[in-house]
C-alpha positions in Angstrom: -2.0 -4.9 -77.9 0.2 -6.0 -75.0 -0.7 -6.1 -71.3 1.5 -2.7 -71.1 0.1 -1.6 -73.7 -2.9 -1.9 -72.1 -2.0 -0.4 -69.2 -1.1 2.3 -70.5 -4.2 3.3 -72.2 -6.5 2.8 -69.0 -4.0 5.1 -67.0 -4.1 7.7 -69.9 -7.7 7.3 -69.6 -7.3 8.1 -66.5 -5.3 10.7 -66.4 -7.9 11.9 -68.9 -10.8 11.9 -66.7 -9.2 12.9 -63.9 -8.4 16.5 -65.5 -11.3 17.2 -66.5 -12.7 17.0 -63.2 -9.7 18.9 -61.3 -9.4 21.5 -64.2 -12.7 23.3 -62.9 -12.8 25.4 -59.4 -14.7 24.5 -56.8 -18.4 25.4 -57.1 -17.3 26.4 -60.5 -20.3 25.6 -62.9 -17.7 24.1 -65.4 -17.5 21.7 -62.4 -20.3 19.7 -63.5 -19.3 19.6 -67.1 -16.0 18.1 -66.4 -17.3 15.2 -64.2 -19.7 14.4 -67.0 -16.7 14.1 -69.8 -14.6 12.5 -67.0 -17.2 10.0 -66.5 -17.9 9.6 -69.7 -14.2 8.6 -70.6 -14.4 6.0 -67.9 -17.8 4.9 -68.7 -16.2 3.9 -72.2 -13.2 2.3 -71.5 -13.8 -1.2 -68.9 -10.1 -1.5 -68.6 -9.9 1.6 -67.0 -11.9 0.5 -63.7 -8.7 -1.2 -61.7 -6.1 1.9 -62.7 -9.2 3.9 -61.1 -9.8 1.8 -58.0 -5.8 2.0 -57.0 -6.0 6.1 -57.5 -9.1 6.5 -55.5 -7.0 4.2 -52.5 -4.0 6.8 -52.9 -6.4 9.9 -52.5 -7.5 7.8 -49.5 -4.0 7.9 -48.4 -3.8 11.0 -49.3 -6.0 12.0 -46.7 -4.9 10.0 -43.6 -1.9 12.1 -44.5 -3.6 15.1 -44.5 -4.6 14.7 -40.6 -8.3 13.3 -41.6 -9.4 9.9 -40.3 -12.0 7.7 -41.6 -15.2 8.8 -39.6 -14.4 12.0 -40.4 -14.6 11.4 -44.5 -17.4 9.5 -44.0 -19.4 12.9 -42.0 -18.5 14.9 -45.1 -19.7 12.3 -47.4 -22.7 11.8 -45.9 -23.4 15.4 -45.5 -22.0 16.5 -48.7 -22.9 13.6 -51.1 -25.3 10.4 -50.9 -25.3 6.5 -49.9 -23.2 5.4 -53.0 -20.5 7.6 -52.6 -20.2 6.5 -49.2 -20.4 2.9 -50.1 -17.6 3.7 -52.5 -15.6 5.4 -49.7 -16.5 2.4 -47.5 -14.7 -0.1 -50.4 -11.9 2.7 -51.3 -10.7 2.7 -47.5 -10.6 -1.2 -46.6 -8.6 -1.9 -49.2 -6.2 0.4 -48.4 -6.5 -0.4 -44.7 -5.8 -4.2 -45.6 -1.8 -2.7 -46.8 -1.1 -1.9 -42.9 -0.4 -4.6 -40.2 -1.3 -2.1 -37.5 -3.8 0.2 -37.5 -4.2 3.8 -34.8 -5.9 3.2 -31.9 -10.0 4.2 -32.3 -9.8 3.0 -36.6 -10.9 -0.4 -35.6 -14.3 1.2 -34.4 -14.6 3.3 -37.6 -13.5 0.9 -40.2 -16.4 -1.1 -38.3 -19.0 1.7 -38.8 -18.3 2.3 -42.7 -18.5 -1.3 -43.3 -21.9 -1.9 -41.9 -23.2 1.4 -44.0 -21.5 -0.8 -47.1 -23.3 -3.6 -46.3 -26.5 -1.6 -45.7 -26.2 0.0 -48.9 -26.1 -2.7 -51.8 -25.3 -0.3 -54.8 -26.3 -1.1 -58.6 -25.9 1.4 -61.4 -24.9 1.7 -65.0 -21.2 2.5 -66.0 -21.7 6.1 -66.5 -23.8 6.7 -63.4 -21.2 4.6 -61.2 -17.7 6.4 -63.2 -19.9 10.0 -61.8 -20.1 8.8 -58.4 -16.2 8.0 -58.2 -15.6 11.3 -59.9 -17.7 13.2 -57.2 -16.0 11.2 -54.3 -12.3 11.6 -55.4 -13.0 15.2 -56.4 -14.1 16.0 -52.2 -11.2 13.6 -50.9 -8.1 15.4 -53.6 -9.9 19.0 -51.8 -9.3 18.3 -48.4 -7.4 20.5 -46.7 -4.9 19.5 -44.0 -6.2 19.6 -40.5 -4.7 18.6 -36.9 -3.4 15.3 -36.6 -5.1 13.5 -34.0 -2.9 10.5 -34.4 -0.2 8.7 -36.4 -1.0 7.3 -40.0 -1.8 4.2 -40.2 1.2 1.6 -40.8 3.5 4.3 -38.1 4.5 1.8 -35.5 2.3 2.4 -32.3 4.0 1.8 -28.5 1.7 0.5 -26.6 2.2 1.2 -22.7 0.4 -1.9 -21.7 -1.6 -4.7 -23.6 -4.4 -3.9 -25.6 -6.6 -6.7 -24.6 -10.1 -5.5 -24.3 -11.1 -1.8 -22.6 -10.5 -2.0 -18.7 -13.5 -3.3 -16.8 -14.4 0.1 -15.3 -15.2 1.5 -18.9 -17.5 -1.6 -19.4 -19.0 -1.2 -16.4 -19.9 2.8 -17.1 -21.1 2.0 -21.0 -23.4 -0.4 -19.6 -25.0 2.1 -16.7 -25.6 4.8 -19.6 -27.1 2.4 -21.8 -29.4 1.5 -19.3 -30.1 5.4 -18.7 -30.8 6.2 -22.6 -33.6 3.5 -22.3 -35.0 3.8 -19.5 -38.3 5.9 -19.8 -38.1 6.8 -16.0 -36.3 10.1 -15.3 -35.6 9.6 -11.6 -34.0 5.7 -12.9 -32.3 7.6 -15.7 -30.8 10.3 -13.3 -29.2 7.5 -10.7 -27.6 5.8 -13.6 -26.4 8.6 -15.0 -25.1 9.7 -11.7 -23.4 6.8 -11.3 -21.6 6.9 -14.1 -20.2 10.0 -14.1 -18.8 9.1 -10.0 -17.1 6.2 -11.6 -15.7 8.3 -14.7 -14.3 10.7 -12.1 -13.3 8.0 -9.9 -11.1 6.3 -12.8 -9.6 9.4 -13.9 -7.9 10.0 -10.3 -6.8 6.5 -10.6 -5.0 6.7 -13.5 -3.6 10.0 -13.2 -2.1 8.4 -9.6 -1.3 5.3 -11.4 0.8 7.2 -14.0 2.7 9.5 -11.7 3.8 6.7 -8.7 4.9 4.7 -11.7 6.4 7.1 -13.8 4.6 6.0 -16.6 5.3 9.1 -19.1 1.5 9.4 -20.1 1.2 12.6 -22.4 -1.9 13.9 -23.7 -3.9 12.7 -26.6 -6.9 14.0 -29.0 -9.5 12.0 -30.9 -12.6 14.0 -32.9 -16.8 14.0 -32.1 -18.9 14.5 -34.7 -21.0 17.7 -34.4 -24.2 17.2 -36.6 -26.6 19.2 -37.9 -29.2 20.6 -36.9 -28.6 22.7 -34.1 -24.9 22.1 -34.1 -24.3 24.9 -31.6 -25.7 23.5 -29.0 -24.1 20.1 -29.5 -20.9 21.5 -29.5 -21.6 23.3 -26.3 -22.9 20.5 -24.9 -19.5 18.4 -25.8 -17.5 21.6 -24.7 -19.3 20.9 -21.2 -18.5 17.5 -21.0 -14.8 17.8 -22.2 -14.3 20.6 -19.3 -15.6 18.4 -16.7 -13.7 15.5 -17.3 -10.2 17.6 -17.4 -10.3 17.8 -21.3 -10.7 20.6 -24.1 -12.8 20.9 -27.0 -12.1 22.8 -30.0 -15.1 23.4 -32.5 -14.2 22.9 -36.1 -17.6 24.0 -37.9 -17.0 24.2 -41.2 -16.3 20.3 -41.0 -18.5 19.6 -38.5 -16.5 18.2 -35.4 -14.8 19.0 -32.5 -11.6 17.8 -31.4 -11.2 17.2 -28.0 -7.3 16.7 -26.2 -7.1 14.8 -22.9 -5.2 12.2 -21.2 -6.6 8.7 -22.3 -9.0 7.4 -19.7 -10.6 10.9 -20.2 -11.3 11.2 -23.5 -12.7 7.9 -23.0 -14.9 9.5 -20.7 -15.9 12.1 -22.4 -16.9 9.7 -25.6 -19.1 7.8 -23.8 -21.3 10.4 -21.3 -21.3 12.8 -24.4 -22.9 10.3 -26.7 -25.6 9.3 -23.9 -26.1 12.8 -22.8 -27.1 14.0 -26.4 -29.3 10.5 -26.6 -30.7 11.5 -22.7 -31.1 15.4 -24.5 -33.1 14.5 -27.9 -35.0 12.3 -26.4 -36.4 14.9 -23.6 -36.8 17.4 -26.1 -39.0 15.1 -28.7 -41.3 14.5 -25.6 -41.4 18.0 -24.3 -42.1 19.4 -28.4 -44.7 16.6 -28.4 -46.7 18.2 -25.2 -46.2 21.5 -26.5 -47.5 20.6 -30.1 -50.4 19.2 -28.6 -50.8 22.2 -27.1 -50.9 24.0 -30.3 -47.6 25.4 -30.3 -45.9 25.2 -33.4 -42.7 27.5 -33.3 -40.7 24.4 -32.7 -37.3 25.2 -34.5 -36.7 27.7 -31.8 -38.1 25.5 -28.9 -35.8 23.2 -29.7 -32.4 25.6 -30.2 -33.1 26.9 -26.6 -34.1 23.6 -25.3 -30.7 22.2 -26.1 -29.2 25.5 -25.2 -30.2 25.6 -21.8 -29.9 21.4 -21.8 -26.0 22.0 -22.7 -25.2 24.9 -19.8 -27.5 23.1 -16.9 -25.4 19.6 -17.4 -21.8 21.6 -17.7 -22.9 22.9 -14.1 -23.9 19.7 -13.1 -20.6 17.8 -14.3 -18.1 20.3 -12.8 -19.7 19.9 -9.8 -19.8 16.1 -9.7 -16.1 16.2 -10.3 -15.3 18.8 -7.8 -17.1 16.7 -5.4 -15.0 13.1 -6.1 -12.2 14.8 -6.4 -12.3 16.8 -3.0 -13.5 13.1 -1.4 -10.3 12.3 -2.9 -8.0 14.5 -1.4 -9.7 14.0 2.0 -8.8 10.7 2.2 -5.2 11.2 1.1 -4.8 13.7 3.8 -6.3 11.3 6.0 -3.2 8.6 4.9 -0.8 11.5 4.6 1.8 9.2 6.5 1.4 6.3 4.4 1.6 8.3 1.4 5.1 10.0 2.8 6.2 6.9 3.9 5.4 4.9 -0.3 6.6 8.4 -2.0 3.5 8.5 -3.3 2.9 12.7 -4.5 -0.3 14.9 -3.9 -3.2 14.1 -6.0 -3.4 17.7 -6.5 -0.4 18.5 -8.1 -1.0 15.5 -10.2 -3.8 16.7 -11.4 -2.8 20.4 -11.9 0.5 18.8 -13.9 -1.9 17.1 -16.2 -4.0 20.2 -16.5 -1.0 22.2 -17.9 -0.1 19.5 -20.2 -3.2 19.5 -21.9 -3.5 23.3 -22.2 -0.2 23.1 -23.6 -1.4 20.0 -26.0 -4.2 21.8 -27.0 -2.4 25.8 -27.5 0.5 23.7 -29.8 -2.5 21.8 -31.6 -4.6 25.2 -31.8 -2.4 28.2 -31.9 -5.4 29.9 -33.9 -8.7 29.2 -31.7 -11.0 31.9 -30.9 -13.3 32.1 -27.9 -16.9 32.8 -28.5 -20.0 33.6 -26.3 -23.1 32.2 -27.8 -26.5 34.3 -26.8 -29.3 31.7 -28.9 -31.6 30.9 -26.3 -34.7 32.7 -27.1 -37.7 30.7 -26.4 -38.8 30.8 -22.4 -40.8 27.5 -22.7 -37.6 25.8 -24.2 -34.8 27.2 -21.7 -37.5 26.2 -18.9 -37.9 22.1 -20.6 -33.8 22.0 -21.3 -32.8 22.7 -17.7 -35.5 20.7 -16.2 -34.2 17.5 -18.8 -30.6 18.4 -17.3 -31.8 17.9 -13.9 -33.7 14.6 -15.2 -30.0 13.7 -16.4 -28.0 15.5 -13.4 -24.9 14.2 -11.7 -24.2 14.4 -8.1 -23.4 18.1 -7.1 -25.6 21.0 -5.8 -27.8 23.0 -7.9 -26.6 25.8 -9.7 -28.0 30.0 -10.5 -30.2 29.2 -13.3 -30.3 31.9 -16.1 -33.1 32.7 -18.1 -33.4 32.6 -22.3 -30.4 34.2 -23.8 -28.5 34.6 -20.1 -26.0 32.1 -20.8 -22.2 32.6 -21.7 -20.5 29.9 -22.4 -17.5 29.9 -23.7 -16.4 27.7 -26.7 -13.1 27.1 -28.3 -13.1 27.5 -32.3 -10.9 27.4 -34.9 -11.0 29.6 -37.3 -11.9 28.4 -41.1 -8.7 28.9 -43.1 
């Protein structure tokens, strides 16, 4: 038989498998019975394996296509299969990444996390178990439906604005305040740093958005997805729908998938990345040390402690965030009325309008990205003891700002930003 010949046969073998597997519906019971013959085909026939590796990259592709973007594949694999089928994912999509010369910005990090769960995950099995792992994986990439882009796919050539030689030193400056805040085990020490950060986040925004206008830049709103795990995904997304608001961004919960996607100008969705992720490592670590005193204690009704601690955790901080930003920004605006002249004289515009410009072109972003988002008020908080230990961890983790009206269990209405499953 001839290499062609050969060929030939693993693709038809293939081809084989790969029906059997697709032929069924989804949560069909026939589903089952096709990946076993599928895998069985493939378990049989060695020369199969490379013809199978190059489909599984084009599903991968497939999927970039679709609007998905590697972390997000990986959250559905990890909730929706097991460690060898993300290992397998983890192979699938740096081969194909290795086809591009450039790559979107935020894939770097991703690519990064995938890889050390492949490394993590060493993965031995016979041919039949390893051809039904493959079969599972392809069979959730080939369903994925199409979803918001949040970015170009990769090999799309990417014009970069200004050099992309490290992050700017102000973003290095505020990662390394909220890691010292997540591990600190002093909430007063914990709340300065905090506080600090979010000044500086602020504080960057306004420069940027300055930056952009006096040099007529042409900055236009962007979007990048958070992960919104289980358990108690609510409240996460409520929490991230806080931070997003406060640092002139908008959220939109997708949670069928399990993620939000958030649309902002760049230095703010950088914000909001970092102060979300330390916020919900501040929040969960609270709430583990407030369940602790109230196990102790002999309580045991801890599923909804914790749904209203995080609850009330989420609506505290949004208060305190706003706030913190109302507060720079109007410090702001005082001193450019102060050096109104100067500013006249250097055509230098209102940092008000600026902002208000960039408001309306995120809205508009965000209404073209999400014609089909629904609001929703969400009334879970029903556990006194945990509203009470959530807002007192939010002032633990506040920002600079007065203090807001606190409500009680199941008082608060905060509004969210869906979309709806299709």
């Amino acid at each position: 038989m001839t290499d062609k010949d050969t060929a030939g046969a693993a693709a038809r073998t293939v081809e084989r498998a790969l029906a059997a597997v697709l032929s069924a519906r989804a949560g069909d019971a026939g589903s089952a019975d096709g990946i076993d013959t599928g895998a069985s085909l493939l378990a049989a026939d060695p020369a199969a394996d490379a013809e199978l590796r190059r489909r599984g990259e084009q599903f991968v592709r497939l999927a970039w296509e679709r609007g998905w973007g590697p972390a997000d594949v990986g959250r559905l694999v990890r909730r929706d299969l097991d460690g060898p089928h993300l290992r397998l994912l983890a192979e699938l999509i740096a081969a194909e990444a290795r086809r591009y010369e450039s790559l979107p910005p935020r894939w770097a990090a991703q690519l990064a996390d995938l890889d050390a769960e492949r490394e993590a995950r060493p993965y031995r099995a016979d041919r039949f178990s390893y051809a039904t792992s493959v079969l599972e994986l392809y069979l959730l990439l080939v369903r994925l439906p199409a979803i918001e882009p949040v970015g170009p796919v990769p090999g799309t050539p990417v014009h970069l604005t200004a050099p992309a030689d490290g992050e700017p030193r102000m973003l290095t400056r505020i990662r390394a305040l909220l890691a010292k805040a997540e591990a600190t085990g002093y909430p007063q020490e914990a709340e300065a740093l905090t506080a600090k950060a979010q000044e500086l986040m602020a504080r960057h925004s306004i420069d940027e958005a300055l930056l952009a206008d006096r040099t007529h830049r042409g900055d236009v709103p962007g979007a990048c997805r958070i992960g919104v795990d289980a358990p108690y995904e609510t409240a996460k997304a409520i929490l991230l729908d806080a931070v997003a608001s406060a640092n002139r961004c908008r959220a939109v919960w997708n949670s069928a998938y399990g993620f939000s996607t958030v649309v902002g100008f760049e230095p703010d969705l950088e914000a909001v990345e970092l102060l979300h992720t330390s916020l919900l490592v501040q929040g969960t670590a609270a709430m583990t040390r407030a369940e602790a005193a109230q196990r102790a204690a002999g309580r045991k009704r801890t599923k909804t402690f914790r749904q209203s601690f995080l609850l009330a955790y989420a609506h505290r901080i949004g208060e305190r965030l706003t706030l913190a930003t109302e507060q720079v920004t109007a410090e702001q605006v005082t001193a450019e009325q102060e050096s109104a002249t100067r500013a006249a004289e250097e055509g230098v515009g209102g940092l008000l309008p600026v902002l208000a410009a960039r408001e309306v072109a995120v809205a508009d972003r965000t209404d073209r990205m999400f014609p089909e988002t629904v609001a929703t008020r969400v009334r879970g908080a029903t556990d006194a003891e945990g509203w009470t230990h959530g807002t007192s961890a939010a002032d633990a983790a506040r920002v600079p700002g007065g203090r807001g009206a606190a409500d009680g269990p199941g008082g608060t209405d905060r509004r969210g930003r869906i979309r709806p499953a299709r």
